[in-house]
C-alpha positions as CSV (number, residue, x, y, z in Angstrom):
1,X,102.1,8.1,17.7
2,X,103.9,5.1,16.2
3,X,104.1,4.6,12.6
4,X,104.7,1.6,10.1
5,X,105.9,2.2,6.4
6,X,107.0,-1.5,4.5
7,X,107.6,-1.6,1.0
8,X,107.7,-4.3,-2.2
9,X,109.5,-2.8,-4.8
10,X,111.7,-3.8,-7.6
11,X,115.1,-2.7,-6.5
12,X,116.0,-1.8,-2.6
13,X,113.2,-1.4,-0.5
14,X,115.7,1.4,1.4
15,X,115.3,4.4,0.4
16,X,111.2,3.8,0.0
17,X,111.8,3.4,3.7
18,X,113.7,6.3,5.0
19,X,111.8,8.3,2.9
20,X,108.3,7.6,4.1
21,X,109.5,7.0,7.8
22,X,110.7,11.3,7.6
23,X,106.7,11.5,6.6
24,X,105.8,9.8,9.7
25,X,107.8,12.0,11.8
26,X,105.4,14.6,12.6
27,X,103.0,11.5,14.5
28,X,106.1,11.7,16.9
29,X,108.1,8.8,17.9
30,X,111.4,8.3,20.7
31,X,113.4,5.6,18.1
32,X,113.2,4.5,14.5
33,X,114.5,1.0,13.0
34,X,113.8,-0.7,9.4
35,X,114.4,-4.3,8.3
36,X,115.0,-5.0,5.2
37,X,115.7,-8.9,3.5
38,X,119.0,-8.9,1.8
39,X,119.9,-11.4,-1.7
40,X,121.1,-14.0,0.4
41,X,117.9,-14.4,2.7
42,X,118.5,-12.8,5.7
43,X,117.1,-9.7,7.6
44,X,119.8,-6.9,8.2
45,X,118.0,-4.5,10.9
46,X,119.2,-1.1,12.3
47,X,117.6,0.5,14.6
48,X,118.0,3.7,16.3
49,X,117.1,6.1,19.6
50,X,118.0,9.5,17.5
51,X,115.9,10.7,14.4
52,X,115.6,9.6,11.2
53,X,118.3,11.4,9.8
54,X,120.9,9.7,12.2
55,X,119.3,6.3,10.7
56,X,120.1,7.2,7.7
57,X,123.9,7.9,8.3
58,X,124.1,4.1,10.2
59,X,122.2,2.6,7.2
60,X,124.4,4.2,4.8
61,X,127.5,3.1,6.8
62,X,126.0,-0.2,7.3
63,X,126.1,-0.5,3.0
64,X,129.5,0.8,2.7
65,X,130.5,-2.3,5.1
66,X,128.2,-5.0,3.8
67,X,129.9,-7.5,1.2
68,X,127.9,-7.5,-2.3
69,X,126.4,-10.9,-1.4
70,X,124.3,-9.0,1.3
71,X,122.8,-6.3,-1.2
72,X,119.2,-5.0,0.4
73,X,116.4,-6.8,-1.6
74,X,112.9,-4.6,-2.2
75,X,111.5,-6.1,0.5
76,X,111.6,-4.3,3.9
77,X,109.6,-2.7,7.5
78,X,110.4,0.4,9.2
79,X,108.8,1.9,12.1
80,X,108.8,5.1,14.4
81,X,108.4,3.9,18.0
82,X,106.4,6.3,20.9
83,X,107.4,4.6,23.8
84,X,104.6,3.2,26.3
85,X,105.9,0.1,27.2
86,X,109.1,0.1,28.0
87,X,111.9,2.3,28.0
88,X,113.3,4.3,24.8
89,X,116.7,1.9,24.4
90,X,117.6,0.2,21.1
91,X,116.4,-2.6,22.1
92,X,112.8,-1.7,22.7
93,X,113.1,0.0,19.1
94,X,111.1,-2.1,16.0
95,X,111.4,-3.9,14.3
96,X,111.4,-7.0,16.1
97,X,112.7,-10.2,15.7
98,X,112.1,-14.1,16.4
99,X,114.4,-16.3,17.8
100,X,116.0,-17.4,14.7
101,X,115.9,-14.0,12.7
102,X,113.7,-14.9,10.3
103,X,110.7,-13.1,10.8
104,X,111.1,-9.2,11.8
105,X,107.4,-7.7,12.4
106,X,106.5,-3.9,13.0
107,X,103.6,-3.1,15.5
108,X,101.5,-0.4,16.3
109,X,98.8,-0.6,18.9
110,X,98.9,-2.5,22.6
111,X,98.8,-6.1,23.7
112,X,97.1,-6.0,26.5
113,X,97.4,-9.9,27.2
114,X,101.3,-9.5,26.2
115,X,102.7,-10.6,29.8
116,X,100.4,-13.7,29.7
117,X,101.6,-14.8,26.1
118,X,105.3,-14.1,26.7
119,X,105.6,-15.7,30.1
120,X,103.9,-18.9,28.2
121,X,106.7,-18.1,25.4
122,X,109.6,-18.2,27.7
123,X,108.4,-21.4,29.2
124,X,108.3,-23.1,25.8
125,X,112.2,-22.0,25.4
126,X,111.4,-18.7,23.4
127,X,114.0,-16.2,24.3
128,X,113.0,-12.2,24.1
129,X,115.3,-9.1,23.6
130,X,113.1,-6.3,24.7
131,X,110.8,-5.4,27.5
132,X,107.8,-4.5,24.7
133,X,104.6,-6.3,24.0
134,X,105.2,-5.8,20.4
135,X,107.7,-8.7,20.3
136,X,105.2,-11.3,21.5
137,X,103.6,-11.2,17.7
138,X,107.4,-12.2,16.7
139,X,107.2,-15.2,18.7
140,X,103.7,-16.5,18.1
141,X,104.4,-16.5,14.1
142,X,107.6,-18.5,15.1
143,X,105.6,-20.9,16.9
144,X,102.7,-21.2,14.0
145,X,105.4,-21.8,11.6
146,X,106.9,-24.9,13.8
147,X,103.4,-26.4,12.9
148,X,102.7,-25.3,9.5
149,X,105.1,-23.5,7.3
150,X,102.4,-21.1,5.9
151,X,103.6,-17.2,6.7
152,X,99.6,-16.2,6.3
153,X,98.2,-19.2,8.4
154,X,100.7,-18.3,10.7
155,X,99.7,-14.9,10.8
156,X,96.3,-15.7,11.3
157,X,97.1,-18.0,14.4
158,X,99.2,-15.3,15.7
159,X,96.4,-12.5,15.8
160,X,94.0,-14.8,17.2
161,X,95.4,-14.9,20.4
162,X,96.0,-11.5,20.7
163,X,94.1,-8.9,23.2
164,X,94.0,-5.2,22.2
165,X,94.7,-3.3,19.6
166,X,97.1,-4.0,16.4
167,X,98.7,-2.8,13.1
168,X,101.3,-4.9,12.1
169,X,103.5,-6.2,9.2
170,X,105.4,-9.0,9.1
171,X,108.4,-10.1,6.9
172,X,109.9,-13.5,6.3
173,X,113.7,-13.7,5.4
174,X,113.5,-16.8,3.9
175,X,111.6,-15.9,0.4
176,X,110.7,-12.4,1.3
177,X,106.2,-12.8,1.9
178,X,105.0,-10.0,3.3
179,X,101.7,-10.0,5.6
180,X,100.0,-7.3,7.4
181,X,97.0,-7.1,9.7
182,X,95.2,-4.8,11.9
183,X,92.6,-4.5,14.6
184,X,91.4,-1.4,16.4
185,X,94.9,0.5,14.9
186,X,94.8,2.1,11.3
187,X,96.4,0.4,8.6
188,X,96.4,1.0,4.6
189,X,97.9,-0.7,1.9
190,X,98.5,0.5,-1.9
191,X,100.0,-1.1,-5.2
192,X,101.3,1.7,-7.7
193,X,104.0,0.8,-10.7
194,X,106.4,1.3,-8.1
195,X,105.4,-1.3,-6.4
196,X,102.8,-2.9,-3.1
197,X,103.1,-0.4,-0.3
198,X,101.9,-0.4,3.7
199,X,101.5,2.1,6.1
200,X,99.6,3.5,9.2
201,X,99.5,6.8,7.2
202,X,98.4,7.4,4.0
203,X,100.5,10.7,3.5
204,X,103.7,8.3,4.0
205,X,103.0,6.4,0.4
206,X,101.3,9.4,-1.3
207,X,104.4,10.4,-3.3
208,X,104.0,6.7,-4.8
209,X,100.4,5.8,-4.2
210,X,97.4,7.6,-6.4
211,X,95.0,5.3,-4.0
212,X,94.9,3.0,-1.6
213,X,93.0,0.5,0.8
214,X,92.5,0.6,4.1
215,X,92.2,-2.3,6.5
216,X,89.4,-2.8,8.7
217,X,89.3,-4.9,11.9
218,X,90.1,-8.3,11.8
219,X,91.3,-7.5,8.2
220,X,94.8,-9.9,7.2
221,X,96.4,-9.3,3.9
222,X,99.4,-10.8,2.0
223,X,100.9,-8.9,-0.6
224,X,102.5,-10.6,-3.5
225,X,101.5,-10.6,-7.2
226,X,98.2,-10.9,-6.1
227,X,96.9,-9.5,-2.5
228,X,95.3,-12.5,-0.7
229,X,92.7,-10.6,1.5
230,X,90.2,-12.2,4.9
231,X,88.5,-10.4,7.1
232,X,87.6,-12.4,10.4
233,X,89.1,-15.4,9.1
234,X,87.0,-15.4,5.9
235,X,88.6,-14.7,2.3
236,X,87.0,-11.9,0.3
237,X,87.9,-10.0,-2.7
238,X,90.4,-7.2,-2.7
239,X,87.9,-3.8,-1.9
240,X,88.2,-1.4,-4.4
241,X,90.9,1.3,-4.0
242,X,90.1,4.6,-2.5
243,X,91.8,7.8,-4.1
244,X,94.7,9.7,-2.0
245,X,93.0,12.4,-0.2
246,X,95.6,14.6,-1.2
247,X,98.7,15.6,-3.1
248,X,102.0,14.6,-2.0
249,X,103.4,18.5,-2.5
250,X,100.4,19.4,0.6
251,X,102.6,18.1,2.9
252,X,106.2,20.0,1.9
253,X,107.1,23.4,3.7
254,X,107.3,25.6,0.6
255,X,108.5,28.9,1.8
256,X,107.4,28.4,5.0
257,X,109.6,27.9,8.1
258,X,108.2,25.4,10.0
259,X,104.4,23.4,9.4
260,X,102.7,25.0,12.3
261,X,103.5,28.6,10.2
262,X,102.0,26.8,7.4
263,X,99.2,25.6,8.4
264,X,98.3,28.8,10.5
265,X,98.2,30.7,7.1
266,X,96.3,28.1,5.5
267,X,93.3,29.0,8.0
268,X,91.8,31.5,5.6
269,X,91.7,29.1,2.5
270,X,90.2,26.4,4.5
271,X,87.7,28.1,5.9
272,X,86.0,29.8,2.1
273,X,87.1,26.5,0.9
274,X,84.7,24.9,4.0
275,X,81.8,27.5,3.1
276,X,81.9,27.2,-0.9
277,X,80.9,23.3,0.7
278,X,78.0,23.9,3.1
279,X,76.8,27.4,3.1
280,X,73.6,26.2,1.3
281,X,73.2,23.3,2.5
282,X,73.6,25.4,5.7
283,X,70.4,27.5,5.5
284,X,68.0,25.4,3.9
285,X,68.7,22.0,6.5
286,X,69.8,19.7,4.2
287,X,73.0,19.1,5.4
288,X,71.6,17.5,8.6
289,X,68.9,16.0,7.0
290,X,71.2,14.1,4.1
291,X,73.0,12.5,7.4
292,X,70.2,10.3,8.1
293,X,70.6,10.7,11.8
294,X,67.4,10.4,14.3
295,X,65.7,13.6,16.0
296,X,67.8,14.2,19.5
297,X,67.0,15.9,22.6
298,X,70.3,16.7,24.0
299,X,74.1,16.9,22.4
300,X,76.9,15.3,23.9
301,X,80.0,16.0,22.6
302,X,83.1,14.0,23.1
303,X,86.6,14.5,22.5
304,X,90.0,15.4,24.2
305,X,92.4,18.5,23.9
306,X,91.4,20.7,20.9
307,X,88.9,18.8,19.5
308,X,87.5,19.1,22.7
309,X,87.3,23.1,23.0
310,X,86.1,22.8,19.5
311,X,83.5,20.9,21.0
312,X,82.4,23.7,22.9
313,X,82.0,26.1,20.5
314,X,79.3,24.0,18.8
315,X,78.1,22.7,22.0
316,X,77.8,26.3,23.0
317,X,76.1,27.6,19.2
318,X,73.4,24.4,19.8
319,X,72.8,25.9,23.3
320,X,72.3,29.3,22.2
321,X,70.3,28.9,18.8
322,X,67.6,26.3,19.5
323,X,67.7,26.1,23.7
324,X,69.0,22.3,23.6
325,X,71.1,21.2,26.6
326,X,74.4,19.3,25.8
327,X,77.3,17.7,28.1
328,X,81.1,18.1,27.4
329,X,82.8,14.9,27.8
330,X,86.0,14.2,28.6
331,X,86.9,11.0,26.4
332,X,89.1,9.4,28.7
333,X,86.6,10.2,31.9
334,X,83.9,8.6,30.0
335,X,83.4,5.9,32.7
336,X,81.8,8.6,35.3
337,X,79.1,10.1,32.7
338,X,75.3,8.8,32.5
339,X,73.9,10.3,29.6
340,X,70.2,11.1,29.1
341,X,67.8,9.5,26.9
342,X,67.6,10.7,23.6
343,X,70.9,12.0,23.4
344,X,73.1,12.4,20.2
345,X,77.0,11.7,20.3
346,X,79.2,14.2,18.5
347,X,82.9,12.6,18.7
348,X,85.8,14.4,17.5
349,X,89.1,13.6,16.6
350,X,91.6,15.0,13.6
351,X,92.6,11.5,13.1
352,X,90.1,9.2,13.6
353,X,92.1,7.1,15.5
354,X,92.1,8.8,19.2
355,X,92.3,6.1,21.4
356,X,90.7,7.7,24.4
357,X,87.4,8.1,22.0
358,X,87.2,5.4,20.6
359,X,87.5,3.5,24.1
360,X,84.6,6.3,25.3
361,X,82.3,5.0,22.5
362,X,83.3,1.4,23.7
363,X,81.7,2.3,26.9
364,X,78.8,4.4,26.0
365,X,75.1,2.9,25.8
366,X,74.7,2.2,22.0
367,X,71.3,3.1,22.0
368,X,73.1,6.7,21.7
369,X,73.3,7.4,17.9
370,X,77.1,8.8,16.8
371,X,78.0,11.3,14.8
372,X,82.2,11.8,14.1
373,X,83.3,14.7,13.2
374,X,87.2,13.8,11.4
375,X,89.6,14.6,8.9
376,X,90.2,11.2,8.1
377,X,87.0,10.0,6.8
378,X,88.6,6.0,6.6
379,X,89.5,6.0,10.4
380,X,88.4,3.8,12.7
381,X,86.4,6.6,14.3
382,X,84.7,7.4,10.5
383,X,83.9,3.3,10.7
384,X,82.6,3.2,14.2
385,X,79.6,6.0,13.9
386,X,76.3,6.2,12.7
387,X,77.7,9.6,10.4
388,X,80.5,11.2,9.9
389,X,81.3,15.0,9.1
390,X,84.8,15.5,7.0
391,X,86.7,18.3,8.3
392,X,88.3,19.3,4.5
393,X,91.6,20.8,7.0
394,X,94.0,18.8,4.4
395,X,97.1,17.3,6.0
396,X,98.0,18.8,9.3
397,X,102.3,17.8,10.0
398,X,102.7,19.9,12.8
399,X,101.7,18.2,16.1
400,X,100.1,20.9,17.8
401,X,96.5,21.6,15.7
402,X,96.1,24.8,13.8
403,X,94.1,24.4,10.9
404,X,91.9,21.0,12.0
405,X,90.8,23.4,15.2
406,X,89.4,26.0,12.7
407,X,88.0,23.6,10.9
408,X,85.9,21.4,13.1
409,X,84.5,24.9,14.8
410,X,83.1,25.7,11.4
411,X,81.8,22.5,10.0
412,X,80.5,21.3,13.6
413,X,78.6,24.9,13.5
414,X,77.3,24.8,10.5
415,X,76.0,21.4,10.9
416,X,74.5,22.2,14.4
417,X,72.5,25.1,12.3
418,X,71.7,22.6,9.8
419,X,70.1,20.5,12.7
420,X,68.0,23.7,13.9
421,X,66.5,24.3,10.8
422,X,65.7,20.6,9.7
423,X,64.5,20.1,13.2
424,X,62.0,23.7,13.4
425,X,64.0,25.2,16.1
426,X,65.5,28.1,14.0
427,X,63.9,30.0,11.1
428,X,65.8,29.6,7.7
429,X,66.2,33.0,7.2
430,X,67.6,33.6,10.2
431,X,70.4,30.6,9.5
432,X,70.8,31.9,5.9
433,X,71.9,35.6,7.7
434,X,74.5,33.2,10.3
435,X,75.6,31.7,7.0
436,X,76.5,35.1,5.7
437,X,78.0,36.2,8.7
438,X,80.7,33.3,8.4
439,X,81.1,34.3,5.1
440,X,83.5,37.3,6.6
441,X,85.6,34.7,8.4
442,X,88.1,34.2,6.4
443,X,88.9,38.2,5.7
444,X,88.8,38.3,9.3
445,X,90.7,35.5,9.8
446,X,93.6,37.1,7.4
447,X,93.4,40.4,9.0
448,X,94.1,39.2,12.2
449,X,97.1,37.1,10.8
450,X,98.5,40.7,9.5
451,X,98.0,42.0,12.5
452,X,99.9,39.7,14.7
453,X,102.8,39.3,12.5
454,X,103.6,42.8,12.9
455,X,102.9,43.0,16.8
456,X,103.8,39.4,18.3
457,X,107.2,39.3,18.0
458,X,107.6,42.4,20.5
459,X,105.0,40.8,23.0
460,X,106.7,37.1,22.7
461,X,110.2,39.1,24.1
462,X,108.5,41.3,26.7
463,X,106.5,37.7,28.1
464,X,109.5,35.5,27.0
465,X,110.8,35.3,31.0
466,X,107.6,34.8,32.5
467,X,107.2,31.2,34.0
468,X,103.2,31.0,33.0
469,X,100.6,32.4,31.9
470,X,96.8,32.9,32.7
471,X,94.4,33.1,29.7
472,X,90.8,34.4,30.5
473,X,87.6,34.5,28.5
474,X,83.6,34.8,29.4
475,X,81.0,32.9,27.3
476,X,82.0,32.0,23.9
477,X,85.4,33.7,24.4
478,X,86.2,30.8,27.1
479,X,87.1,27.7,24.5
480,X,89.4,30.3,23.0
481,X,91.0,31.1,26.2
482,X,91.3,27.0,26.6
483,X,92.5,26.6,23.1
484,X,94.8,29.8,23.3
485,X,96.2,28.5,26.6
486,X,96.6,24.9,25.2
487,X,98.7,26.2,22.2
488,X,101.0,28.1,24.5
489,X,101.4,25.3,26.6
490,X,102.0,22.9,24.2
491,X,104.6,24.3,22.2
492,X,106.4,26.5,24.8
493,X,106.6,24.3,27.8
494,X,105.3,27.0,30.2
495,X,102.2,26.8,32.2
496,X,99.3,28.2,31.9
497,X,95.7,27.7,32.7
498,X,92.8,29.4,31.3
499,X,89.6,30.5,33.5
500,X,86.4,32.4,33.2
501,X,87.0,35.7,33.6
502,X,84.4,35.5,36.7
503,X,86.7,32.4,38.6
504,X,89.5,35.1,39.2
505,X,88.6,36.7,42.3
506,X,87.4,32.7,43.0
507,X,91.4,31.6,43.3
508,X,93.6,32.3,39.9
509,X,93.7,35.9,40.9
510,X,96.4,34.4,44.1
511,X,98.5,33.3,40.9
512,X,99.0,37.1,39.7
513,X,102.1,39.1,40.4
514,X,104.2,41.9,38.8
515,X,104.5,41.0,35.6
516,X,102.4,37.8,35.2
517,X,101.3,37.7,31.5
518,X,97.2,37.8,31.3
519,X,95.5,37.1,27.8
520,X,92.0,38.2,27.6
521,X,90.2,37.0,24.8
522,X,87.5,40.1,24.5
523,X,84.7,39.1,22.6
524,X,82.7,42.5,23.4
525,X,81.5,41.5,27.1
526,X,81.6,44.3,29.1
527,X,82.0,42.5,32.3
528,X,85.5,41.3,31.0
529,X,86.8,45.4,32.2
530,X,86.4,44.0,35.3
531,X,88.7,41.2,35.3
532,X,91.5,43.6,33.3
533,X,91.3,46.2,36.3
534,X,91.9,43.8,38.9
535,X,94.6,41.8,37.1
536,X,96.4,45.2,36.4
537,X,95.9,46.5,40.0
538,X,97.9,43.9,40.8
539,X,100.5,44.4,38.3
540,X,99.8,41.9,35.7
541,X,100.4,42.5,32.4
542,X,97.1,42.2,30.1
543,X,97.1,41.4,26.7
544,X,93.6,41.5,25.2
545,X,92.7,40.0,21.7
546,X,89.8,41.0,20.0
547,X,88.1,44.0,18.2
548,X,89.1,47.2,17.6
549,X,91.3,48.9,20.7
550,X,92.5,45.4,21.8
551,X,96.4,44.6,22.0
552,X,95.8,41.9,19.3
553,X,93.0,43.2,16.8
554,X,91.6,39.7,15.1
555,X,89.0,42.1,13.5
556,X,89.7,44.8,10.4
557,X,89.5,48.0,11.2
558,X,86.0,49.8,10.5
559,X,85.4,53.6,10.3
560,X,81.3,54.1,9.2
561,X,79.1,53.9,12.4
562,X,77.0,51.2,10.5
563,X,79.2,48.8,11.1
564,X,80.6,49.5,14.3
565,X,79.1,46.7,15.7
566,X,81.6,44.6,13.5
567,X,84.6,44.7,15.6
568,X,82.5,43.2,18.2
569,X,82.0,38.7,17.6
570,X,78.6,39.1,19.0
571,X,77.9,35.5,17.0
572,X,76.7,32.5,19.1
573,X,80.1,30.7,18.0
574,X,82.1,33.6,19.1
575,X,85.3,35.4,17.7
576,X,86.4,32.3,16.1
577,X,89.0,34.9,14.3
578,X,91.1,35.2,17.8
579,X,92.2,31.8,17.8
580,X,95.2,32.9,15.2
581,X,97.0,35.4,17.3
582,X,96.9,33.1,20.0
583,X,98.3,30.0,17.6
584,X,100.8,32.8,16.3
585,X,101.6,33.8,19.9
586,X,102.3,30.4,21.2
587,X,104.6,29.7,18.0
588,X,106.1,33.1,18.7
589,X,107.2,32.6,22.3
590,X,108.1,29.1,21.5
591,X,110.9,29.8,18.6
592,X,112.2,32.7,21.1
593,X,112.8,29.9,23.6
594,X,114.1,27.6,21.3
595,X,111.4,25.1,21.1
596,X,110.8,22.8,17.8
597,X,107.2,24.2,17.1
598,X,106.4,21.3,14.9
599,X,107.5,18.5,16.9
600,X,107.2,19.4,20.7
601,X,108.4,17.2,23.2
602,X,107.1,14.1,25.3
603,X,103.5,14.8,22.8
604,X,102.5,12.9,19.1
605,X,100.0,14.0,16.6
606,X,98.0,10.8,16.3
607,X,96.8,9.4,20.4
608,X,96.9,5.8,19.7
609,X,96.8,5.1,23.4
610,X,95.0,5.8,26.4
């Protein structure tokens, strides 16, 4: 969602700006503004409701206009804007300003006391220009400052009387101090030779920044020749700087079209990449034993969207391996779920920083040990549990998750395995041959890519009209059916609604007419013919993915009866493999509609928000 970039740099803070605000982009965002302090001590602040690119041309123009006296200094804010509170107008667009101009702070996070503070604002003679709760922060440094003119004591008072959640960074005209702070809402700062840099996003500095340091809550920080650093009030030294978790070139196209495109073709490499990491560690328990996490009973798992089918595939492999029952929970309906004694919490998110989990921990019984599985092992998520897993996915831009799905399937199974062994539910020879077994995945994984580029272009035109879609599935096919379904949702702005294959002649079956696209995600189970025949009597039109015969073969072809049984995923996790046709189908139908694949509408990568 939001995102915050400020810079202190030798000459114009600008471009550093622009540049790392485009790098934000794929969070997604309805407006984008920077501020930057100009020679002669003032703020000069443009804001825009279009994209980055269109700020750019009104900054530019802005330069050609401004007399030399006004040059840009190297200190300035920017910020993309997803709009919660408050309509997506300039004026709701950050930065944000006091009443005199001389402090401009960027926000990310909610108030939630924001209507108390600014109605006691207005009655003290404070005058706002927006309808967010973001501005309130401008105000109460405005007020500090009337009773000491200290920026970081000021900054200090502010956040004390704040409710909720907060990343911000705030900027003072006069001599150009710099202070940011954050609670609840990721933060990170860096220093390079090119300067002191901020950001909610680490891959917005990396193309300047070798490391950097994340804030924790209640963390302040001015930065200045030297960083002045508290945390809850109290001064402590600068922590050490962690290094970038990845090359600035990970997060340019290449050749590719588009990121999603990228990242789907990245799924092979990730996944041996993922094995070389855990596959002995697998087998012989270690893995869950060097997490240090006590014995469990039961698995909860809890997540939203794809992290939450990919929940369900290691919910699912626990349930089938070692017999041990687990609960799927919706993060944000955490408030109606009583969980059992001796449960373990699994929570996943890409970023870390998924509001509706972290809340859902908030709410849980901490006598509930926490394990997060993330690909940002410095999120507040990563902070929050007892252990975390690192996905290894690398940077994901595009919005709608390719690569992170693939990748929490595969280290949330293997560590689930792990757990069997270490716990005496499962032999190790018998996780040693599941460990070989994924070691096909990524040849499977590439086959299947082949495969689909040569037939989903076809299918995408012959389904292009249809106004939804049903996706079906049985046992461990159904979280690919959800996922598969989710994709084509997401990104082509059609419905559609995944089932057990069983549920059809239970009420989706009423939804089928001539023509209606059906994706079957065969795993193997006979039962699933059944479920083709009716849809087809009733003139849908099927598209299976699977092994061998299906429209969509995620499986190479074999020839030598021995290993006929390899076109069928007969593995507890099951055809893990299908889940790139479907991602390539959903992009497919998308471009053919003329949908922006990496940046669909009205959704944002990083759920700051409940």
């Amino acid at each position: 969602m939001c995102g915050i970039i400020a810079a202190r740099v030798s000459d114009d803070a600008t471009p550093f700006l622009l540049d790392g605000l485009e790098r934000l982009e794929y969070r997604g965002y309805d407006s984008v503004g920077i501020a930057v302090r100009t020679a002669s001590g003032k703020l000069e602040t443009v804001r825009s409701v279009s994209r980055v690119g269109d700020l750019r041309a009104l900054v530019a123009a802005r330069a050609d206009a401004a007399p030399a006296s006004d040059a840009r200094s190297g200190v300035g804010i920017g910020h993309t804007r997803w709009a919660t509170d408050g309509a997506v107008r300039e004026e709701n667009a950050h930065p944000h300003a006091d009443c005199s101009g001389r402090i401009s702070i960027v926000h990310n996070g909610t108030i939630d006391n924001a209507h108390q503070l600014r109605a006691t604002l207005e009655r003290q003679g404070h005058v706002f220009r927006s309808d967010v709760d973001s501005e309130v922060i401008a105000h109460l440094v405005e007020r500090a400052l009337g009773v000491d003119p200290d920026l970081l004591l000021a900054v200090h008072i502010a956040v004390a009387q704040l409710e909720g959640s907060w990343a911000i960074v705030v900027l003072d005209a006069r001599d150009g101090r710099m202070v940011a702070a954050a609670d609840r809402s990721p933060l990170v700062v860096a220093r390079s030779d090119r300067g002191d840099f901020v950001s909610s996003d680490v891959g917005a500095i990396a193309e300047w920044c070798e490391t950097f340091v994340p804030l924790r809550d209640g963390d302040v920080v001015e930065l200045g020749e030297a960083w002045s650093w508290s945390s809850e009030g109290v001064a402590v030294p600068v922590p050490f700087p962690t290094a970038s978790p990845f090359a600035p070139s990970a997060l340019e196209l290449g050749d590719h079209p588009d990121h999603m495109a990228k990242e789907i073709g990245e799924q092979p490499e990730v996944v041996a990449a993922l094995l070389d990491r855990v596959r002995r560690r697998t087998a012989d328990g270690s893995t869950w034993v060097g997490l240090g996490l006590p014995p469990f009973d039961r698995l909860a798992v809890v997540a939203c969207g794809t992290s939450l089918h990919a929940g369900q595939v290691i919910a699912g492999t626990l349930r089938t391996l070692g017999g041990v029952p687990t609960d799927i929970v919706v993060a944000s309906e955490v408030d109606h779920v009583v969980l059992a004694p001796g449960t373990l919490v699994v929570a996943i998110s890409q970023s870390g920083e998924t509001a509706d989990v972290l809340r859902a921990l908030d709410r849980l019984d901490e006598r509930h040990p926490v394990l997060a599985l993330t690909n940002n092992v410095h999120s507040s998520l990563a902070r929050r549990a007892d252990a975390v897993l690192d996905c290894h996915a690398g940077p994901e831009v595009g919005v709608a998750a390719t690569k992170t799905f693939t990748a929490q399937v595969l280290v949330g199974v293997t560590a689930v395995v792990s757990a069997l062994v270490a716990s005496g539910r499962l032999e190790a020879s018998r996780a040693a041959a599941l460990v070989d077994e994924l070691a096909e995945l990524p040849e499977r994984m590439a086959t299947a890519a082949a495969v689909a580029a040569d037939r989903v272009p076809l299918l995408a035109t012959t389904v292009r009209d249809a106004p939804g879609f049903l996706f079906l599935g049985r046992g461990p096919g159904l979280p690919y059916a959800a996922e598969g379904a989710l994709k084509l949702e997401v990104l082509s702005y059609r419905w559609a609604e995944a089932y057990p294959a069983g549920e059809l002649k239970h009420g989706p079956l009423a939804l089928v007419d001539e023509g209606t696209p059906v994706v079957v995600v065969d795993h193997g189970d006979p039962r699933l013919q059944w479920a083709v025949a009716e849809v087809r009597a009733r003139g849908g039109f099927v598209v299976t993915v699977g092994g061998e015969g299906t429209d969509l073969p995620a499986l190479p072809r074999r020839t030598d009866a021995a290993d006929l049984a390899w076109g069928r995923s007969t593995a507890p996790w099951g055809p893990i493999e299908a889940v790139v046709p479907l991602q390539m189908l959903a992009r497919e139908l998308a471009l053919q509609l003329g949908c922006d694949v990496d940046k669909p509408r009205n959704l944002a990568k990083w759920v700051t928000v409940e």
